[in-house]
PALUMSE-210582 format. One record per residue (C-alpha): y, z, x. Coordinates in nm, 3 decimals, padded with zeros to 5 digits. Layout:
N
> Y:Z:X;
...
//
This chain:
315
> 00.000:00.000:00.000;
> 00.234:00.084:00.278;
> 00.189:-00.220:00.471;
> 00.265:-00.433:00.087;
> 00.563:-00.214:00.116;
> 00.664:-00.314:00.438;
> 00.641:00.059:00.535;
> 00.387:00.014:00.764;
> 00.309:-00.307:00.977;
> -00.059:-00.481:00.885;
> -00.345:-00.331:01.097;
> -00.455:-00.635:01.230;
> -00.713:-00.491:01.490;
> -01.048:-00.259:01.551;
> -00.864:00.015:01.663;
> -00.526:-00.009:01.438;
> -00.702:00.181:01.150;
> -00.828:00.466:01.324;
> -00.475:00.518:01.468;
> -00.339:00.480:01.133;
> -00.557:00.771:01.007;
> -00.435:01.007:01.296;
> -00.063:00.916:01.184;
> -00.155:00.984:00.811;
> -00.283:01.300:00.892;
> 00.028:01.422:01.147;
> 00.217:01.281:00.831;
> 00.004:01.485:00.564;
> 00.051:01.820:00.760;
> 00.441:01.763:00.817;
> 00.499:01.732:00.472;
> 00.247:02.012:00.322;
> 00.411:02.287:00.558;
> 00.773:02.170:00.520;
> 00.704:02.206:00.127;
> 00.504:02.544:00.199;
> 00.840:02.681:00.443;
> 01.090:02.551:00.195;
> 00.967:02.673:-00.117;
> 00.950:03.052:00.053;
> 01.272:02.999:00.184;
> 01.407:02.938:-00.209;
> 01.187:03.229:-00.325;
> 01.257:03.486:-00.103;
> 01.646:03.371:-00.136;
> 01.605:03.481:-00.495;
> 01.390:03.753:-00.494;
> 01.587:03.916:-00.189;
> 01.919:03.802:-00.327;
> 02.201:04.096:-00.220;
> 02.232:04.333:-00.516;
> 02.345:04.675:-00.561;
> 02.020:04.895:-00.512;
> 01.835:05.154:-00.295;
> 01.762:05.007:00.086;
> 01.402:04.906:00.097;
> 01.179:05.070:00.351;
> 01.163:04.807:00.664;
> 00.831:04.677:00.752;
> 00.816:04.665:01.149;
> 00.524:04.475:01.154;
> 00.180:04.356:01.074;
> -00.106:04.215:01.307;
> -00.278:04.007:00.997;
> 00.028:03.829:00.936;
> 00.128:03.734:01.267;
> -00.210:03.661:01.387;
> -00.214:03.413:01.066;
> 00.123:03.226:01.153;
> 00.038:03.188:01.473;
> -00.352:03.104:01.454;
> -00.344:02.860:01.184;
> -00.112:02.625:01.397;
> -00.282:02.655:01.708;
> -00.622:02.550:01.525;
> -00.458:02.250:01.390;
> -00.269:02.170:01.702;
> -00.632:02.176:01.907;
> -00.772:01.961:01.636;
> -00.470:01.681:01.633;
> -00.491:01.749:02.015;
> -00.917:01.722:02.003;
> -00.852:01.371:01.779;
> -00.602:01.212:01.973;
> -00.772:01.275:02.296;
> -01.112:01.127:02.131;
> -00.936:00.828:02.047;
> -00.742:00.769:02.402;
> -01.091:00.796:02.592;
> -01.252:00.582:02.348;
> -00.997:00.287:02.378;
> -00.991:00.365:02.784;
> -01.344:00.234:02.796;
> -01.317:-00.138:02.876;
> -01.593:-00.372:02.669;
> -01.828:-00.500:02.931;
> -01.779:-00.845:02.822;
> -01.468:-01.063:02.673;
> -01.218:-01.274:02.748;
> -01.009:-01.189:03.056;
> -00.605:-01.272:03.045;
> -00.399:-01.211:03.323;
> -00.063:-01.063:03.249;
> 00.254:-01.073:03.445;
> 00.614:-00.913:03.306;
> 00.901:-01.088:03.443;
> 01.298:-01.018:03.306;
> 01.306:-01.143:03.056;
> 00.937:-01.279:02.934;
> 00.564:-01.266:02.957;
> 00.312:-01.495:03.122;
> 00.006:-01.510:03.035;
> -00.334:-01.698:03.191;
> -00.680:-01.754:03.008;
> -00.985:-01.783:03.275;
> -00.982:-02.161:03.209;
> -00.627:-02.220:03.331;
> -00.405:-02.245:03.053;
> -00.085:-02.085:03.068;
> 00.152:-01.939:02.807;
> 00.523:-01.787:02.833;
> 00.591:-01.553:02.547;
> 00.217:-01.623:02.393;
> -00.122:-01.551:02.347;
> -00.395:-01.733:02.156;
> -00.731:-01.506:02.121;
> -01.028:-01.597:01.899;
> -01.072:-01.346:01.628;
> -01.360:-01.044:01.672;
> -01.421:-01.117:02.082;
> -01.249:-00.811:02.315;
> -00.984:-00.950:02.505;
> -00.969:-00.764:02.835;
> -00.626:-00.795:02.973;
> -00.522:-00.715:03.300;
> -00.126:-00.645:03.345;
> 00.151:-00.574:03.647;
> 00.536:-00.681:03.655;
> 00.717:-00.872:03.926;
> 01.018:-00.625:03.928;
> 01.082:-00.379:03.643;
> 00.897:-00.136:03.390;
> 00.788:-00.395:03.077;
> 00.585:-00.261:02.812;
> 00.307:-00.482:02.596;
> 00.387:-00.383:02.284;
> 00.158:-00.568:01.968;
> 00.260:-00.305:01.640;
> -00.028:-00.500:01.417;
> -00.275:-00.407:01.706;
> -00.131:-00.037:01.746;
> -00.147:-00.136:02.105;
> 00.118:-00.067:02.361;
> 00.074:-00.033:02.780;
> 00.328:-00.014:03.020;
> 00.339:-00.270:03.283;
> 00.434:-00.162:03.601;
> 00.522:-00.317:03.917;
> 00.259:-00.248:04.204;
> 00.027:-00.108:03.926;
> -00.219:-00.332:03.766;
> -00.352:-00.178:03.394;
> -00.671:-00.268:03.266;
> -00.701:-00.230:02.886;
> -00.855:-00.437:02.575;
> -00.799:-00.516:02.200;
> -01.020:-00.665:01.970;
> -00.858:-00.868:01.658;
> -01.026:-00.823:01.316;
> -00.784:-01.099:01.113;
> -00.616:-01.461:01.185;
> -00.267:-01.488:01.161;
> 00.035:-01.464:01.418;
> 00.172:-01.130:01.493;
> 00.522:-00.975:01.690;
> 00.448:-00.933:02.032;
> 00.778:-00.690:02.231;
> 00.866:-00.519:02.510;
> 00.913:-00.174:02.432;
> 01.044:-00.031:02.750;
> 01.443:-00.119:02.829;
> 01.408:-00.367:03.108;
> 01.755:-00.470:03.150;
> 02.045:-00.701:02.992;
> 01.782:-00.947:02.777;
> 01.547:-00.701:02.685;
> 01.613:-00.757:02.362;
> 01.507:-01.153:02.378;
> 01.190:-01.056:02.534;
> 00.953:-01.127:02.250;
> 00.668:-01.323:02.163;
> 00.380:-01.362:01.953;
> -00.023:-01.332:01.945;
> -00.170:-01.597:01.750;
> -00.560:-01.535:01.629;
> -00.800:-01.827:01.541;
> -01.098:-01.848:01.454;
> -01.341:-01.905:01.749;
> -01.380:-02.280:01.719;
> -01.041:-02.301:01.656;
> -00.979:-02.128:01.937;
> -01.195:-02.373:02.131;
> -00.995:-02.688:02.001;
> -00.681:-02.528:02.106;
> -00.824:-02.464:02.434;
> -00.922:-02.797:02.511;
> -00.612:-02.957:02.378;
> -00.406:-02.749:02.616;
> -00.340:-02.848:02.991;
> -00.542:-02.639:03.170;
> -00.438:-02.724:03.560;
> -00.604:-02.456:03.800;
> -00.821:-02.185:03.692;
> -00.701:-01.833:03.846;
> -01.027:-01.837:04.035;
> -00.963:-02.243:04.195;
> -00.631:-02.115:04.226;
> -00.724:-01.806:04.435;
> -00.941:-02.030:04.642;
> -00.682:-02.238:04.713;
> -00.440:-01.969:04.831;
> -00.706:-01.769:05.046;
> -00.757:-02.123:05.244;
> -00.363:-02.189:05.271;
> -00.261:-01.863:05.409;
> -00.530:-01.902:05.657;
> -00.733:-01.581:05.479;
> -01.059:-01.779:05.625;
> -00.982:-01.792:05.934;
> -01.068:-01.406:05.984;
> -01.299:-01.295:05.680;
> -01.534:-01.550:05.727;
> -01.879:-01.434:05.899;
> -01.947:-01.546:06.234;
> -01.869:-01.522:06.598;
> -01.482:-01.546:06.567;
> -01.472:-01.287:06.241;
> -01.166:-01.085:06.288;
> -01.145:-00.908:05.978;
> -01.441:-00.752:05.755;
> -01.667:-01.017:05.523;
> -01.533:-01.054:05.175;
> -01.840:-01.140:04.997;
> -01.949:-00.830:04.752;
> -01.627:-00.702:04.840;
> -01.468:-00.634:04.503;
> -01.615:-00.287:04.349;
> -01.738:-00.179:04.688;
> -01.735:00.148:04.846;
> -01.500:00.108:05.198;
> -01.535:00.352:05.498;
> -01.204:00.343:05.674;
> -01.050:00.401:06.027;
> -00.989:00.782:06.062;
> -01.225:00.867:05.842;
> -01.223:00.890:05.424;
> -01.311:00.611:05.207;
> -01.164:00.381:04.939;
> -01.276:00.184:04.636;
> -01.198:-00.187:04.665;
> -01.047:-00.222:04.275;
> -00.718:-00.399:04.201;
> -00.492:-00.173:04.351;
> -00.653:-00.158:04.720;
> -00.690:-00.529:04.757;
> -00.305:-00.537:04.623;
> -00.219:-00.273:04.882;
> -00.455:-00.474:05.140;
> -00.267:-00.810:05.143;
> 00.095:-00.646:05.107;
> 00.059:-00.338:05.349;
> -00.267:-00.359:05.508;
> -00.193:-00.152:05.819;
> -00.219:00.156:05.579;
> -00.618:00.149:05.494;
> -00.793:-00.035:05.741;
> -01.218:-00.033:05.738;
> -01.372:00.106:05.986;
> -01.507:-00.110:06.279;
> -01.180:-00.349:06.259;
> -00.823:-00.322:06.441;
> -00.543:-00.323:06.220;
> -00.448:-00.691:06.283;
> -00.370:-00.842:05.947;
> -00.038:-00.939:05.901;
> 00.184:-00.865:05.586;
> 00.208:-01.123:05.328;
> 00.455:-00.896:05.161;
> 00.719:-01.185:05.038;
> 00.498:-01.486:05.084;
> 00.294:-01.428:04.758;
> 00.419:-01.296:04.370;
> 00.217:-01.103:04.148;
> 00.082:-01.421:03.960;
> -00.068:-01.501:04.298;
> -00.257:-01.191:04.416;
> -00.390:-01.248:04.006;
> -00.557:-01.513:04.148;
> -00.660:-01.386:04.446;
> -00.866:-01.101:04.267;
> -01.025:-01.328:04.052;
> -01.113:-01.559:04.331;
> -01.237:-01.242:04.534;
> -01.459:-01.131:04.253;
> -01.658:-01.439:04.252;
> -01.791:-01.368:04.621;
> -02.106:-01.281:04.625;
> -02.335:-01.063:04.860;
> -02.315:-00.741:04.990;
> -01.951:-00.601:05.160;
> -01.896:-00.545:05.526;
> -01.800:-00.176:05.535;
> -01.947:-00.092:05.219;
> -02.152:00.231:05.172;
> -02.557:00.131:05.142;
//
């Protein structure tokens, strides 16, 4: 009724009505104990009205009663908090398979990738019921991915990649915002996610340019900045093997260890004097400058494809 109303925006994913149902409840309570605290405050305005007779005896306190004001919120606060927290970890848990969309916030719009090639400014085309697994960062300020129909909203960070997922349950096109400032046009920084049905979805695909695939692409870029030349295996290897790499367990120089997700390989090819694996001198040189977000993207989906078992990888 709320959404005919224009209340509420349509829940137009798995996960929208199961937020909706936490905000109905928050709702629910709000009102019940604002009508509970302002009808006693008009009764006991009445009853205790000033009048001309005897002083009552003060009451200077009772344990029941302020165990029961203060114990019936905290039960309900745990429970909201108990709810909430069920539904965070639930959505935190990324679908093992879907389509994966790379993500990159730039003043004042979004660009988006499918794993076929084709690109889209302000836009995103998803087949209805398949997870879309997205994977976000910004090339200079805070951005936030904000889809109201989805109740989904991450903030994209630069030098942080998020990982997170929405499945759509109905077609249709749907407001996609920023919803963190991000400067002069942040206001103009809007799009839209169209759903289709999945052969629809298909004949869009294939009527769109598709040009590189992040993964050719990532190839491409690890043979033009020379990345070869010192993670291939052989006699002149200079740098640890790639293949296995993503995922992997890395010992390092000085001791400790790090997990080779999106954030070390980031760190890796922009500072790599900081973590360098064991066995290897710090040699690497920065490419801080030389490549944008939408390029190390590529890079990690290029690096995932290697196959094989890591060079300084735990057994």
């Amino acid at each position: 009724m709320l959404e005919k109303l224009g209340i509420f925006p349509e829940a137009a994913s798995e996960f929208a009505d199961q937020v909706d149902y936490l905000y109905f409840f928050l709702i629910g309570v709000t009102i019940f104990f604002v009508t509970v605290i302002v009808a006693a405050l008009a009764y006991l305005s009445v009853r205790y009205r000033h009048r001309r007779s005897p002083v009552p005896t003060p009451v200077h306190g009772s344990i029941l009663l302020e165990l029961t004001w203060s114990g019936i919120p905290l039960v309900i606060a745990l429970f909201i908090f108990g709810w909430g927290a069920k539904l965070y970890i639930e959505h935190q848990d990324m679908p093992p398979d879907g389509i994966e969309i790379s993500v990159t916030g730039k003043q004042w719009m979004w660009k988006l990738q499918h794993p076929s090639g084709q690109r889209e400014i302000n836009a995103l085309h998803v087949p209805v019921g398949v997870p879309i697994l997205l994977t976000m960062t910004s090339e200079d300020v805070i951005h936030s991915f904000y889809v109201p129909a989805f109740r989904f909203k991450r903030d994209v960070v630069p030098g942080v990649y998020t990982r997170a997922h929405f499945t759509a349950d109905k077609t249709g096109s749907f407001h996609l915002f920023c919803a963190e400032y991000c400067g002069t046009d942040h206001s103009v920084m809007i799009g839209k996610v169209v759903v289709m049905e999945p052969s629809e979805y298909e004949a869009w695909l294939s009527g769109q340019p598709a040009g590189e695939t992040p993964v050719q692409a990532g190839e491409r870029l690890f043979t033009d900045l020379r990345c070869n030349t010192c993670h291939a295996a052989g006699s002149d290897q200079k740098g640890p093997d790639l293949a296995g790499v993503f995922g992997s367990k890395r010992l390092l120089v000085g001791g400790g260890e790090a997990i080779a997700d999106e954030e070390y390989i980031r760190e890796s090819i922009l500072r790599p004097a900081r973590k360098v694996v064991f066995g290897y001198e710090p040699l690497m040189p920065t490419y801080q400058g030389q490549v944008n977000e939408t390029q190390i993207l590529s890079l990690m989906a290029y690096l995932k494809t290697l196959g094989g078992a890591a060079e300084g990888a735990n057994p």
